[in-house]
VOBA-1610 file (N, C-alpha, C; in pm, whole numbers, padded with zeros to 5 digits, always signed):
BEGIN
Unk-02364+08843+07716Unk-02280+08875+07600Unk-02365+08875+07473Unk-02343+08939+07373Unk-02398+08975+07255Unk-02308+08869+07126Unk-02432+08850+07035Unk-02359+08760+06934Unk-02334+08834+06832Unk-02247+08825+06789Unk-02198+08864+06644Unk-02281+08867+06540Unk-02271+08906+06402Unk-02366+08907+06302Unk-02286+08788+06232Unk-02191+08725+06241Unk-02169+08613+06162Unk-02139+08488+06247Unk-02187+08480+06347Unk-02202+08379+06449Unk-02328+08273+06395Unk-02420+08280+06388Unk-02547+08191+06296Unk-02476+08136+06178Unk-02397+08203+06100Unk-02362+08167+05988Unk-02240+08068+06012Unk-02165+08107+06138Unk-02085+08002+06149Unk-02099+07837+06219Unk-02175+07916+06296Unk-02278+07759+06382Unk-02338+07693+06309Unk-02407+07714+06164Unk-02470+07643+06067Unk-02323+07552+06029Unk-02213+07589+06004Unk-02136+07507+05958Unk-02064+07418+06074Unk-02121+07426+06179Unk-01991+07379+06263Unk-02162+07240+06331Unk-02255+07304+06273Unk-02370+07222+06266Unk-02389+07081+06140Unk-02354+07146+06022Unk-02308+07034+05917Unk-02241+06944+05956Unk-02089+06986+06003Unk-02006+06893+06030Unk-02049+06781+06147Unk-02157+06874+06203Unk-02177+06733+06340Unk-02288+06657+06265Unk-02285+06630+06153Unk-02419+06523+06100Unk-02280+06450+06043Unk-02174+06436+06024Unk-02086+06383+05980Unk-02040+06225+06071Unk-02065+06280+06203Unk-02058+06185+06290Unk-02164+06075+06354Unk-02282+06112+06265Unk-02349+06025+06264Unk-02399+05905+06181Unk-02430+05814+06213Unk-02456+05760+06334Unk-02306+05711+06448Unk-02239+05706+06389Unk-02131+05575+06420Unk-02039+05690+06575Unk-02087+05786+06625Unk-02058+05855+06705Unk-02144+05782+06843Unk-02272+05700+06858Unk-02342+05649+06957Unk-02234+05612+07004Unk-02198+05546+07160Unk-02350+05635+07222Unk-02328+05806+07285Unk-02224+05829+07227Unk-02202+05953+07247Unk-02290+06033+07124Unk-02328+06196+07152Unk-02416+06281+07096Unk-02261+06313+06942Unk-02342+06336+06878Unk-02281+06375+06748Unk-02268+06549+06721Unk-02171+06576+06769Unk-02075+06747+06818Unk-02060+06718+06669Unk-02051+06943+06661Unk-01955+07001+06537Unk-01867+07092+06604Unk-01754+07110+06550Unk-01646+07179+06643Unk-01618+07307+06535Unk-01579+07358+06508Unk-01543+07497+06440Unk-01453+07594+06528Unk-01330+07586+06459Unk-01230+07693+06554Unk-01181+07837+06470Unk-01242+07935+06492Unk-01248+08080+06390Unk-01172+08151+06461Unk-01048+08222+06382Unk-00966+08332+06369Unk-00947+08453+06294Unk-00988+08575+06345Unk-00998+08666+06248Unk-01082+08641+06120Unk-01171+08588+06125Unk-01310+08578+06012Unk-01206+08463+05929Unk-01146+08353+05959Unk-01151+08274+05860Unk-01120+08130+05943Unk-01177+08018+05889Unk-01153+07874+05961Unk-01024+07823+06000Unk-01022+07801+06148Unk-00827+07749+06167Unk-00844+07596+06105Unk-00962+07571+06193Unk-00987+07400+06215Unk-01107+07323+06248Unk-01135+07247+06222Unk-01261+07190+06229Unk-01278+07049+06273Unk-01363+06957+06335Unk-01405+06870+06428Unk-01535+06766+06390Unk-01545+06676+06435Unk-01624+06609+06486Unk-01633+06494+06550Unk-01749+06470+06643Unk-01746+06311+06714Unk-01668+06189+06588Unk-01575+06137+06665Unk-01519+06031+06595Unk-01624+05879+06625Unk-01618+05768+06544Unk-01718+05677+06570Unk-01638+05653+06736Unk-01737+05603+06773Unk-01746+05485+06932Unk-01769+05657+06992Unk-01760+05748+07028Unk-01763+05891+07061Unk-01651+05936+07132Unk-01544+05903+07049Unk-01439+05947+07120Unk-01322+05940+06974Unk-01208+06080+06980Unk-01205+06154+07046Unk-01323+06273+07016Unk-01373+06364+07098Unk-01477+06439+07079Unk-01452+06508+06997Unk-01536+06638+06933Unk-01494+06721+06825Unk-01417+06811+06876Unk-01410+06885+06985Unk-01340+06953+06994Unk-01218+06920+06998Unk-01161+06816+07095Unk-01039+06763+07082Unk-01030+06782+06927Unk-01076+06753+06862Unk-01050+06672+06713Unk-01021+06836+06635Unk-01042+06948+06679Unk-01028+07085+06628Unk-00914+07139+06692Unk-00929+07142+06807Unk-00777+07181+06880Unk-00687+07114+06896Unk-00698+06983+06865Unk-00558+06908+06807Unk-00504+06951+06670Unk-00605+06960+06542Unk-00582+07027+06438Unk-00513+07198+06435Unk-00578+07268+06510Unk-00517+07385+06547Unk-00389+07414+06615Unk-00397+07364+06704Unk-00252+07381+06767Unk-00263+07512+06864Unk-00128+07590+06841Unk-00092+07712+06883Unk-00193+07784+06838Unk-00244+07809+06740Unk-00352+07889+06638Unk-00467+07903+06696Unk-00512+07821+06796Unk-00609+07852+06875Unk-00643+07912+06962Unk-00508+07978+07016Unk-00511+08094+07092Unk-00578+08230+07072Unk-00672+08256+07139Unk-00744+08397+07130Unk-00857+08364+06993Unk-00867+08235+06977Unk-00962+08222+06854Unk-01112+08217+06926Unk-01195+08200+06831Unk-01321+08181+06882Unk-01369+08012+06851Unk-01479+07944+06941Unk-01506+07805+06883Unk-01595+07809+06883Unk-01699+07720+06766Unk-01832+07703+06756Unk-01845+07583+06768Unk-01942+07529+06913Unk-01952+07426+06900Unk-02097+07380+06945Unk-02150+07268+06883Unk-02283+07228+06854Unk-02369+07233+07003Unk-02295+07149+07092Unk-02336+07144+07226Unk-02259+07171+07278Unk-02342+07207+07463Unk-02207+07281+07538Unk-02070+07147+07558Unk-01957+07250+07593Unk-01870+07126+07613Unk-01871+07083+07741Unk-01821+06955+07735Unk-01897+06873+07857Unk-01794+06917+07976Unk-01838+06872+08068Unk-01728+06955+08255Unk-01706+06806+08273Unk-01724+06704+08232Unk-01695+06580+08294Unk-01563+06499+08226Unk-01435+06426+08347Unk-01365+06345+08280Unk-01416+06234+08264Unk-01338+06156+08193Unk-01353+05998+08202Unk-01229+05918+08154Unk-01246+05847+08178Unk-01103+05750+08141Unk-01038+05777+07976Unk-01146+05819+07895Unk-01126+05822+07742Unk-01108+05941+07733Unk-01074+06042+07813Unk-01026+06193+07801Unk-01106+06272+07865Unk-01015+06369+07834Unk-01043+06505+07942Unk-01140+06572+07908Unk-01215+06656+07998Unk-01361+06778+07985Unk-01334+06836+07859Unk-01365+06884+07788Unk-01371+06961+07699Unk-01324+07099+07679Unk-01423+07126+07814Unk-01432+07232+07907Unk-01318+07326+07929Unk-01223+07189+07979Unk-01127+07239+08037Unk-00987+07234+07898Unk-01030+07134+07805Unk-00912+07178+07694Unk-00912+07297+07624Unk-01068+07320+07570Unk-01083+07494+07557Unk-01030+07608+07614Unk-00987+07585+07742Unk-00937+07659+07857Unk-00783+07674+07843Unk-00754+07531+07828Unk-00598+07499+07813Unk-00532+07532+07680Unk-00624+07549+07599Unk-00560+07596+07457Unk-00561+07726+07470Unk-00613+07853+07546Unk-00607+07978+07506Unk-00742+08015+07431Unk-00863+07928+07424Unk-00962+08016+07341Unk-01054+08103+07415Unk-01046+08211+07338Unk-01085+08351+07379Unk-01243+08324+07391Unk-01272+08295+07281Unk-01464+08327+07314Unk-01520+08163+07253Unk-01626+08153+07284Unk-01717+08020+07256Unk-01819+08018+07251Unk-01869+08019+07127Unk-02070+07981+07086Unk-02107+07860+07116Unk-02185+07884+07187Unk-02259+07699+07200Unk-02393+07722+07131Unk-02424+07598+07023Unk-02617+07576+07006Unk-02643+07553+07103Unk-02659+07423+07182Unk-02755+07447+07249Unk-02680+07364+07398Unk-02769+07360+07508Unk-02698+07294+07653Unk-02720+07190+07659Unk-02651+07087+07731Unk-02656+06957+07728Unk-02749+06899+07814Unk-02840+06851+07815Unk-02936+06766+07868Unk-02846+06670+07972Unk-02764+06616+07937Unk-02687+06548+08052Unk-02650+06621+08171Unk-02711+06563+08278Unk-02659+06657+08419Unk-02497+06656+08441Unk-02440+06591+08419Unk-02308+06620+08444Unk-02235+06717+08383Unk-02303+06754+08284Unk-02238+06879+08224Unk-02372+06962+08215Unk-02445+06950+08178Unk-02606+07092+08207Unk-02536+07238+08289Unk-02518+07297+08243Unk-02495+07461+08293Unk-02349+07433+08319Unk-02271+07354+08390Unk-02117+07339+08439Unk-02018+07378+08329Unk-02078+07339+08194Unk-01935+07355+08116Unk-01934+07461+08092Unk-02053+07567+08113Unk-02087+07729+08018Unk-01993+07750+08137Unk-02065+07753+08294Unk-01978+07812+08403Unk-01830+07848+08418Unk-01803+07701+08392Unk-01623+07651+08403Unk-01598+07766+08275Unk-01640+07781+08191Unk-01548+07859+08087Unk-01570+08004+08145Unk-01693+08043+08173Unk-01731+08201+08204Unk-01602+08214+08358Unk-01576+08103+08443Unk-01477+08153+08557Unk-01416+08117+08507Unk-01347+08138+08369Unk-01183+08101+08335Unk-01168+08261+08216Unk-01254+08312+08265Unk-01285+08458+08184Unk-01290+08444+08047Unk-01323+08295+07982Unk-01392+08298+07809Unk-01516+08377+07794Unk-01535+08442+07687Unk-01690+08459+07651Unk-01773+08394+07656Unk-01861+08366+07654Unk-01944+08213+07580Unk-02085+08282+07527Unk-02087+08257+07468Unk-02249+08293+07398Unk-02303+08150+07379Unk-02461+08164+07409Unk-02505+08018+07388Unk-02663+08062+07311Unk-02743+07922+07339Unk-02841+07925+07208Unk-02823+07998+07062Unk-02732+07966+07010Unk-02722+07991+06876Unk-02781+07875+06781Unk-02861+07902+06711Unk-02958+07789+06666Unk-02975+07642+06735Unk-03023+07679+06848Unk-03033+07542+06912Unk-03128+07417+06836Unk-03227+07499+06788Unk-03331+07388+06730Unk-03256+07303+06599Unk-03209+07380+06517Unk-03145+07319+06411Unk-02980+07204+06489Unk-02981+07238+06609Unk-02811+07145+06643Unk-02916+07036+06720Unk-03006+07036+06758Unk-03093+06959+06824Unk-03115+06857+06722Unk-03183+06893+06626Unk-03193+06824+06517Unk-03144+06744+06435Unk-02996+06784+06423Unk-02859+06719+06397Unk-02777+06572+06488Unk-02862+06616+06621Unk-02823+06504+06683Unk-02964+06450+06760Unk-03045+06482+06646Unk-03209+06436+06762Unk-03186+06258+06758Unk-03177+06163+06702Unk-03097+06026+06750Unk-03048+06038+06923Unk-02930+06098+06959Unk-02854+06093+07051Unk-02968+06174+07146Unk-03032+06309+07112Unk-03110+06378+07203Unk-03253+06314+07232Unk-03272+06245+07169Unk-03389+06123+07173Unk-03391+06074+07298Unk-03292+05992+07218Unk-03289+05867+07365Unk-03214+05931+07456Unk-03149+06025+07504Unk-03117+06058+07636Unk-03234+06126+07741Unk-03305+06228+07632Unk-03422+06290+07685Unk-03575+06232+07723Unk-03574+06133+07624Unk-03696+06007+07659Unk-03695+05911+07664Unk-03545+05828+07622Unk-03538+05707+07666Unk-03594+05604+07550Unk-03576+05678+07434Unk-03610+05580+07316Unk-03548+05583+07196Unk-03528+05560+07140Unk-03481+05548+07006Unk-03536+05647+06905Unk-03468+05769+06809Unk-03530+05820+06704Unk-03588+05737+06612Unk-03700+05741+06579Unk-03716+05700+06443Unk-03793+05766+06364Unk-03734+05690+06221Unk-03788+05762+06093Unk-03867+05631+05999Unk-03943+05674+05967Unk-04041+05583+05907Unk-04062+05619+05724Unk-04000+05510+05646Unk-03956+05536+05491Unk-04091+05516+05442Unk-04153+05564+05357Unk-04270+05514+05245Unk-04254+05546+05098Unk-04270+05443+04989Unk-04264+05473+04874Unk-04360+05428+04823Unk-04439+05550+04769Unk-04563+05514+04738Unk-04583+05558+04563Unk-04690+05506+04510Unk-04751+05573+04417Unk-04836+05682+04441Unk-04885+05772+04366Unk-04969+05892+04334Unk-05074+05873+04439Unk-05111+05697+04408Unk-05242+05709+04516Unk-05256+05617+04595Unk-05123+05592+04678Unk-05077+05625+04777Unk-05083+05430+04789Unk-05047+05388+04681Unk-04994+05201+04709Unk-04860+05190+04701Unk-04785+05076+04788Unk-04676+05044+04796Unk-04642+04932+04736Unk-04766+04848+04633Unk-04692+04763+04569Unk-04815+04700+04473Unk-04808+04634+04410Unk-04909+04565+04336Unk-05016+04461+04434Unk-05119+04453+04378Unk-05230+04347+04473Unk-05138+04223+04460Unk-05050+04172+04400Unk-04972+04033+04406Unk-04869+04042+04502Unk-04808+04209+04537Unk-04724+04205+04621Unk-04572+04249+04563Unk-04611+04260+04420Unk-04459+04317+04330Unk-04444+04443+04345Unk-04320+04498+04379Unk-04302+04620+04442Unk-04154+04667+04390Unk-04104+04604+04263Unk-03963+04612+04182Unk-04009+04712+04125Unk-03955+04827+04068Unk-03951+04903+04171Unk-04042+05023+04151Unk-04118+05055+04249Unk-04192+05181+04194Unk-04083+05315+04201Unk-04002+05357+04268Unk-03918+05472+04239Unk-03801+05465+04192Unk-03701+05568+04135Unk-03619+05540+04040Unk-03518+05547+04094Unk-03397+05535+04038Unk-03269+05523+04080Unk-03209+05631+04207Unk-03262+05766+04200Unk-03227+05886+04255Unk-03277+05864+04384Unk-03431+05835+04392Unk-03520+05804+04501Unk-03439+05687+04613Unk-03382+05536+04518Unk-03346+05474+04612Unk-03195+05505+04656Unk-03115+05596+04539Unk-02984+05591+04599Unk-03049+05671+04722Unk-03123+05792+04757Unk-03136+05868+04854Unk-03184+05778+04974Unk-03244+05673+04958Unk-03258+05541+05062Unk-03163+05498+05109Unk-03060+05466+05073Unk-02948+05434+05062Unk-02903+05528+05188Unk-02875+05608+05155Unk-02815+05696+05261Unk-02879+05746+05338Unk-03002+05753+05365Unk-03099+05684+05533Unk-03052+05629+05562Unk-03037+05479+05511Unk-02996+05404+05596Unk-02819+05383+05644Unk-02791+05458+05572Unk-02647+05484+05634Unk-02623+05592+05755Unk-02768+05643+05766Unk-02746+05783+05858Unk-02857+05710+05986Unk-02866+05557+05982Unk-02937+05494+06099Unk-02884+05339+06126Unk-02920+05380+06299Unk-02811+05237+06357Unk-02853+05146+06296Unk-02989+05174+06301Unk-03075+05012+06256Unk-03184+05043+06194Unk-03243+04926+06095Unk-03364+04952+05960Unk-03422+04820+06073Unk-03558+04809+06040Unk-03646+04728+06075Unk-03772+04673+05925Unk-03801+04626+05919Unk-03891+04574+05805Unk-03984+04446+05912Unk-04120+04474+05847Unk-04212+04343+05875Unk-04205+04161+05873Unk-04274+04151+05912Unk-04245+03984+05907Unk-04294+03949+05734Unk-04441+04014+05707Unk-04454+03979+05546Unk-04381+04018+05462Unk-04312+04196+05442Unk-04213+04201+05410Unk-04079+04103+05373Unk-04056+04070+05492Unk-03953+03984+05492Unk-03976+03853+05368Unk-04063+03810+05426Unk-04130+03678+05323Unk-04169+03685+05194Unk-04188+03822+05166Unk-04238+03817+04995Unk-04092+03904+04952Unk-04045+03935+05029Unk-03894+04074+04922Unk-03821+03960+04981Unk-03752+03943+05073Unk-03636+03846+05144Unk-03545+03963+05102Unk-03583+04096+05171Unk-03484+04227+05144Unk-03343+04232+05223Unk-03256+04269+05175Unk-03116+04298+05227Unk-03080+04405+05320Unk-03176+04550+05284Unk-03220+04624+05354Unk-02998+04680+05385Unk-02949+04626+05315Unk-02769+04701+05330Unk-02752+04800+05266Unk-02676+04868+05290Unk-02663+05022+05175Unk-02539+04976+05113Unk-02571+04993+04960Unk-02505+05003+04844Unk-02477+05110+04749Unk-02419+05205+04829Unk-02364+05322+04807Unk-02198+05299+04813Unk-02153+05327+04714Unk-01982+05330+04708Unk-01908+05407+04811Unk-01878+05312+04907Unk-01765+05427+05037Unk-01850+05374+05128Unk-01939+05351+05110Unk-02056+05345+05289Unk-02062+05216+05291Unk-02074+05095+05178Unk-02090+04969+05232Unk-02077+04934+05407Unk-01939+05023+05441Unk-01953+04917+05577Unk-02058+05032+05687Unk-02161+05101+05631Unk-02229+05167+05715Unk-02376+05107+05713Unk-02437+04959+05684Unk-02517+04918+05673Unk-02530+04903+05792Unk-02693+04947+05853Unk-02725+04930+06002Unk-02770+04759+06046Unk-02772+04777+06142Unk-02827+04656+06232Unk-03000+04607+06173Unk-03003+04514+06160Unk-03166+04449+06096Unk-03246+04371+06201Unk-03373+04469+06227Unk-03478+04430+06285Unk-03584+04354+06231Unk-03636+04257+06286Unk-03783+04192+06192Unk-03898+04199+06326Unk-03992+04289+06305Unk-04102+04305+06364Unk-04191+04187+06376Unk-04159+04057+06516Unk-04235+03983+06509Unk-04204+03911+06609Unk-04306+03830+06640Unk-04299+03797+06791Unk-04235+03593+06766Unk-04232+03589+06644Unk-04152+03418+06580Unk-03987+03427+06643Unk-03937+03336+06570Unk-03780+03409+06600Unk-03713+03422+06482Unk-03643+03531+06516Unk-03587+03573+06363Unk-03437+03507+06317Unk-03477+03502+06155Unk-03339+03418+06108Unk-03199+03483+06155Unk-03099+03435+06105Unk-02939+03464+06160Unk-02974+03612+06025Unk-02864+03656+06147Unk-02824+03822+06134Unk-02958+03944+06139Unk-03061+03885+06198Unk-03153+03981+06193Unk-03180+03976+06384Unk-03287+04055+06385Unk-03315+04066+06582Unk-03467+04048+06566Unk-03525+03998+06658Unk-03659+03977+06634Unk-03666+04096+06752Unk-03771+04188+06723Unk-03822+04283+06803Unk-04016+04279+06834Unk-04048+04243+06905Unk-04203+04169+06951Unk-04301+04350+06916Unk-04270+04456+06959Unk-04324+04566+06912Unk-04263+04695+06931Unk-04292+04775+06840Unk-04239+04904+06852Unk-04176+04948+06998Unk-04227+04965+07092Unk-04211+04959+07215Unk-04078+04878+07260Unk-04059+04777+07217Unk-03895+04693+07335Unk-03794+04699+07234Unk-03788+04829+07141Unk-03659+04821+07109Unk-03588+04946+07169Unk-03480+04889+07234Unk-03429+05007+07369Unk-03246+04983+07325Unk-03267+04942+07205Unk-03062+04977+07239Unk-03017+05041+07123Unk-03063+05111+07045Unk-02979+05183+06948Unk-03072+05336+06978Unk-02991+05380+06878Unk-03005+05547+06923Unk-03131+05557+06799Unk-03091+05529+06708Unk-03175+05526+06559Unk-03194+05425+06493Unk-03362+05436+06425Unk-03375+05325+06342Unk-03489+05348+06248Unk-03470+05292+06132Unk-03550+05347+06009Unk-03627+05216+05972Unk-03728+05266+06016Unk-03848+05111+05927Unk-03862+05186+05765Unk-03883+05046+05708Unk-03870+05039+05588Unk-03888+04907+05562Unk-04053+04871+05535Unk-04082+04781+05448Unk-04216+04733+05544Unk-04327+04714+05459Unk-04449+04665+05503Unk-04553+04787+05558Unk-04642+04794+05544Unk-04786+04820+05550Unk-04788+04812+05726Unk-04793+04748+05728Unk-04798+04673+05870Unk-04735+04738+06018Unk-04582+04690+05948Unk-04481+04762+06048Unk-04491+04901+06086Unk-04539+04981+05956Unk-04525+05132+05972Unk-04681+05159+06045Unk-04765+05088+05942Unk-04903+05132+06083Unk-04889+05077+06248Unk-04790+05001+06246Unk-04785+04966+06421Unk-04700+05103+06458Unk-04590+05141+06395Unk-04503+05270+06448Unk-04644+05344+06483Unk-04677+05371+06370Unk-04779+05492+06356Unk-04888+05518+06512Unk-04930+05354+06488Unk-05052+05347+06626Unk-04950+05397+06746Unk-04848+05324+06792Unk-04787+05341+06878Unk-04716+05508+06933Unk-04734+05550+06811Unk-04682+05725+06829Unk-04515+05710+06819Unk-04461+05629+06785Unk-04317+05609+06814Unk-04226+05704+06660Unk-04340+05729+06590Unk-04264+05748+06433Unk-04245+05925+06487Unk-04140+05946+06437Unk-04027+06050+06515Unk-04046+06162+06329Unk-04030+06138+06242Unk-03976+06152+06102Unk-04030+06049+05981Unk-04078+06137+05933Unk-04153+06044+05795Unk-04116+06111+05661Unk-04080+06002+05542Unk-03966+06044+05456Unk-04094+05969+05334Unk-04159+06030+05315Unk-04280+06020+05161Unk-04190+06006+05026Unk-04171+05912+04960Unk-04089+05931+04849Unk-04250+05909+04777Unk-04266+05985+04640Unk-04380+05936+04616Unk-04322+05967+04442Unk-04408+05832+04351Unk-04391+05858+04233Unk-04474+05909+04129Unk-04450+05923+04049Unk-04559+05989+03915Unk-04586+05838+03860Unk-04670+05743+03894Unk-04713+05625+03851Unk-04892+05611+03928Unk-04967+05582+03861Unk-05086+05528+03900Unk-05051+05344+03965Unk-05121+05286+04000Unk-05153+05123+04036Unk-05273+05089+03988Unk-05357+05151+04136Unk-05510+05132+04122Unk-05530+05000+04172Unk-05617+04944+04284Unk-05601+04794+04326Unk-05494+04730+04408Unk-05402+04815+04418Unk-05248+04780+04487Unk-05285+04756+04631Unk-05171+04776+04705Unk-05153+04763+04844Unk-05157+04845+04887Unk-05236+04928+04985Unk-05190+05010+05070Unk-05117+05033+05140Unk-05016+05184+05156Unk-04920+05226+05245Unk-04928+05180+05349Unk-05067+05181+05429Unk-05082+05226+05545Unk-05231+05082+05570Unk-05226+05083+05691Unk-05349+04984+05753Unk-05408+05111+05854Unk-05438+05017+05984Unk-05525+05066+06091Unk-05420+05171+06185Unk-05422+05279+06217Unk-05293+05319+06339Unk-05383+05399+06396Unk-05505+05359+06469Unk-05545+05349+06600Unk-05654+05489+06608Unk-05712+05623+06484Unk-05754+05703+06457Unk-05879+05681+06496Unk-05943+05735+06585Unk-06072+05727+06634Unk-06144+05855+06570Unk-06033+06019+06581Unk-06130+06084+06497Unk-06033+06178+06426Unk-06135+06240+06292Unk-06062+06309+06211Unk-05969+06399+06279Unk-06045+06474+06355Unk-05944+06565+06429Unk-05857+06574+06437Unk-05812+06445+06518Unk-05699+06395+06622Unk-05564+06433+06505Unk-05619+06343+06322Unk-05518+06368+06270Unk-05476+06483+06216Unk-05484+06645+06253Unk-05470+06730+06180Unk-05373+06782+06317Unk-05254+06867+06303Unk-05171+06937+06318Unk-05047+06835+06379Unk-05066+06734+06374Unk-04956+06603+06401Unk-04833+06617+06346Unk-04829+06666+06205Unk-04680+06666+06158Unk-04655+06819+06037Unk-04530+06817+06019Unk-04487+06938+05995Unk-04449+06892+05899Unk-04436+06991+05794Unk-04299+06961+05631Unk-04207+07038+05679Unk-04067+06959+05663Unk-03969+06992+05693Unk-03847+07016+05577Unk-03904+06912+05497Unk-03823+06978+05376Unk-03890+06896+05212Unk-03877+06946+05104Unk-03953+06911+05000Unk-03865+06923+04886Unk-03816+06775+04797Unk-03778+06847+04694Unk-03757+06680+04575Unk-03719+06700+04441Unk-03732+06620+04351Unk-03641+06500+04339Unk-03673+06405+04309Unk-03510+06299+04305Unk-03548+06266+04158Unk-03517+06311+04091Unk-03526+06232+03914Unk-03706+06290+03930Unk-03774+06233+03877Unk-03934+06242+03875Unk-04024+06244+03964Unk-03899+06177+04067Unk-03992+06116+04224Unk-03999+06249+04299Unk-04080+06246+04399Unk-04080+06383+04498Unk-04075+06309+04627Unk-03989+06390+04707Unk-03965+06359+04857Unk-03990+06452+04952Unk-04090+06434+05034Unk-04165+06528+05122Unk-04113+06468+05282Unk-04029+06520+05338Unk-04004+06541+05452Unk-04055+06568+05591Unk-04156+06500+05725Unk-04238+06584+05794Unk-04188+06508+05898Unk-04229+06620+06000Unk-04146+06578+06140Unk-04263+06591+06227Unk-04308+06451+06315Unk-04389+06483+06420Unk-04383+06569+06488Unk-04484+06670+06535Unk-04502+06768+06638Unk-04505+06754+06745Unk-04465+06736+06851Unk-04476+06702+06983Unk-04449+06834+07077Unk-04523+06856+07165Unk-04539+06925+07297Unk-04361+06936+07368Unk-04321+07082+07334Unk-04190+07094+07435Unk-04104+07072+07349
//
């Protein structure tokens, strides 16, 4: 089947909406649902927290009757599997009357992998698929992470000066970026299960590491302390990059240290450069040892993914490159 010329344009939005459901959609993948009639929106979707009800439910409950003969855009295929918390997807698409269905991209989960496109193509729907898969991948790379490798996304925060220190030689680090820079911190960490920070960190900031953004308070993630001691009440002691295996996402943020162990380890997924228009000179470095034997090695490792200003500060966006 052939895609439409406003099919991309609608999967981009039915792609927005599935970043809506993240994080608090684990351990289910974070879906955008989009239900289109005659070129205009009936209804729209997404993973509810705990991952249920799914987005589509959450569009064709909104729709109703109206969904008949409509078209749906939805992020991933819909799944062929029941479970106690509701029905295939698959098969409500079916049961509502929708005529045709874009999928981004196929589900990595075998229980639904190729079954849900099938089930709809023998119920005589359209289906068109890969419609920007890389960008819906992306949207839920957290959830596509750890299903596909078995680890946790992560993103690794740095706020640096010009030349490239994270805090004064004493360790004062109030604040090198400005208000814009950290509200945009702020909502990292609302868009991750869990923040992690160093053991020195810990000891010279005694950081809160909660988001204090109006409306999100209760979206402050889970707190890691990188160290093999035991960690105080309400934090998790995690011994190294490597044995943290139960959240989908997690954003280090804070220490020199912590981020060069991500770094050595290859585990840093996303790196978020806030950098300011301030000199130091003598400060701390960003960064320590992460394991570089030769120049080489470090050149085509990461990508810019997106670039742009917060007040004075600049935020440079790059996404590790990896094979496949």
């Amino acid at each position: 089947m052939q895609r439409g010329p406003a099919d991309a344009d609608w999967m981009a939005v039915a792609i927005a909406l599935s970043r809506r459901g993240r994080p608090a959609s684990a351990p289910n993948p974070n879906v955008g649902c989009l239900i289109v009639r005659q070129g205009k929106v009936i209804a729209r979707g997404w993973t509810q927290p705990g991952g249920r009800p799914h987005a589509e439910a959450m569009a064709l409950a909104a729709a109703g009757d109206a969904a008949r003969g409509a078209t749906a855009y939805v992020t991933l295929e819909p799944c062929a599997h029941a479970s106690p918390r509701g029905p295939a997807c698959s098969d409500s698409l079916i049961a509502a009357g929708i005529a045709r269905v874009v999928i981004a991209a196929q589900d990595p989960d075998t229980r639904t992998n190729g079954k849900g496109i099938a089930r709809l193509q023998a119920a005589g729907i359209e289906v068109i698929f890969n419609v920007l898969p890389a960008k819906a991948r992306a949207a839920m790379a957290p959830w596509w992470t750890r299903h596909t490798e078995g680890r946790p996304f992560v993103t690794l925060k740095l706020a640096t000066s010009l030349d490239g220190c994270i805090a004064r030689a004493d360790g004062s680090s109030r604040w090198i970026t400005g208000d814009r820079a950290r509200a945009h911190g702020h909502l990292e960490r609302a868009n991750h299960q869990a923040i992690l920070a160093g053991r020195g960190t810990f000891e010279t900031d005694a950081p809160k590491l909660d988001v204090r953004l109006p409306g999100l308070e209760d979206r402050s993630p889970r707190k890691f302390l990188l160290t093999r001691a035991k960690a105080p009440e309400g934090w998790t002691a995690v011994a190294s990059p490597e044995a943290i295996d139960d959240v989908d996402s997690i954003l280090v943020e804070g220490g020199a240290g912590a981020a060069s162990a991500f770094l050595a380890a290859d585990r840093v997924d996303r790196l978020l450069l806030y950098r300011a228009p301030i000199l130091i000179g003598g400060g701390r470095s960003a960064l320590g040892d992460i394991g570089l034997t030769d120049l080489a090695d470090a050149h085509g490792r990461w990508r810019l993914a997106d670039s742009r200003l917060l007040g004075s500060d600049r935020l440079d966006v790059y996404e590790r490159v990896r094979e496949g």
